[in-house]
C-alpha positions in Angstrom: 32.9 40.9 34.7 33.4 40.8 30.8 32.1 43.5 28.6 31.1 43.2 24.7 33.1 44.8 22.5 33.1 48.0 23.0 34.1 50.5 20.2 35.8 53.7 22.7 35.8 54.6 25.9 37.9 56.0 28.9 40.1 53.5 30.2 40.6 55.7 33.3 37.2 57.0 34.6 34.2 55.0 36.4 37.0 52.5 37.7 35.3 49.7 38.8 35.8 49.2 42.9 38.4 46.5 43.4 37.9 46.6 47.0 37.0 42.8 47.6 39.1 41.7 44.8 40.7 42.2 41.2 38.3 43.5 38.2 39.1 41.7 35.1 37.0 43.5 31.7 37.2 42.1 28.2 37.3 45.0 26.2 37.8 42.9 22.7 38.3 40.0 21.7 38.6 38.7 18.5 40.4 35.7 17.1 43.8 35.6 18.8 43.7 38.1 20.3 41.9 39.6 23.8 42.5 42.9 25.5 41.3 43.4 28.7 41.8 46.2 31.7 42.7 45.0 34.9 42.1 47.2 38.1 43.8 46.1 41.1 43.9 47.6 44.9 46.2 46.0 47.1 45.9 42.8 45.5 48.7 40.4 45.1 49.5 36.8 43.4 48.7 34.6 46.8 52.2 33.2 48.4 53.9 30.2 46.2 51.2 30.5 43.3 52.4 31.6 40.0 50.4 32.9 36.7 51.5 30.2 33.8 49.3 31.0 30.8 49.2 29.3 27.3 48.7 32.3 25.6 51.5 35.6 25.0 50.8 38.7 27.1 51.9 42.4 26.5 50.9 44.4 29.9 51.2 47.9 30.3 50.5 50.2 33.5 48.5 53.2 33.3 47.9 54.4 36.5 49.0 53.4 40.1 52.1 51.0 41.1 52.4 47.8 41.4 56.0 44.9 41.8 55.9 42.5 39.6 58.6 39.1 40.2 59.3 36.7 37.0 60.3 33.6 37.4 64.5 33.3 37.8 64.7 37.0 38.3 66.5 37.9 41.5 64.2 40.6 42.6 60.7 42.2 41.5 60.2 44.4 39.0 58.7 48.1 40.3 56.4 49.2 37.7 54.7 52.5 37.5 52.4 54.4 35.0 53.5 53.7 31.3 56.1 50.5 32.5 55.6 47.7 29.9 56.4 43.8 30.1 56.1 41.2 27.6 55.8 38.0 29.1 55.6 35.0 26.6 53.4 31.9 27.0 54.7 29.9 30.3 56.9 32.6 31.6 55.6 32.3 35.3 55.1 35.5 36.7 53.2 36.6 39.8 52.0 39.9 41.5 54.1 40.7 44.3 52.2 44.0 45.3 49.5 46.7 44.3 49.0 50.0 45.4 46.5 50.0 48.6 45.9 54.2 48.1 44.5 54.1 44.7 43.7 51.4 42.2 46.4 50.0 39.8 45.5 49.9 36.2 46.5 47.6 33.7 45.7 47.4 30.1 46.6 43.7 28.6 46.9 42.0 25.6 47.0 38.4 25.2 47.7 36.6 22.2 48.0 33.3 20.8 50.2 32.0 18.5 53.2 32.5 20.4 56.7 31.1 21.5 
């Protein structure tokens, strides 16, 4: 689902149910750059896939938990509310797990222009 622009809001109230699958929601976009809340629950990258985007991402956690593995890193990463990661264009990263008892939220930024 992608929203227009909207000018506020509460990014942690009327979740979206995520039940049959991850919620993606363009909050704004303009040029370069896209921010978008992500609400997971349970979900996971599926087994041997791995995100590679062209463009820079900043993701930050608001609420829930989730693991999060980068490529050449020995072990996942435990994230919970307020845990940040930059991940620059083509660092491969996938979802290892998502909290099942409440939804995971995720605000992201992705920007072009990057390394």
């Amino acid at each position: 689902m992608v929203r227009d622009t909207l000018e506020s809001g509460q990014l942690l109230v009327d979740l979206p149910s995520a039940a049959q699958g991850e919620v993606l929601e363009t909050l704004m976009a303009r040029d370069g750059i896209r921010i978008e809340r992500i609400v997971s629950h349970g979900q996971a990258t599926p087994e041997g896939e791995w995100y590679d985007q062209e463009t820079d991402e900043w993701v930050v956690l608001l609420s829930g938990a989730a693991k999060l593995l980068l490529e050449g890193e020995a072990a996942p990463r435990n994230l919970g509310p307020g845990d940040f990661v930059f991940l620059p264009s083509h660092r491969r990263h996938r979802v290892v797990w998502t909290s099942s008892d409440k939804p995971t939220v995720w605000l992201a930024v992705h920007m072009d222009g990057g390394s």
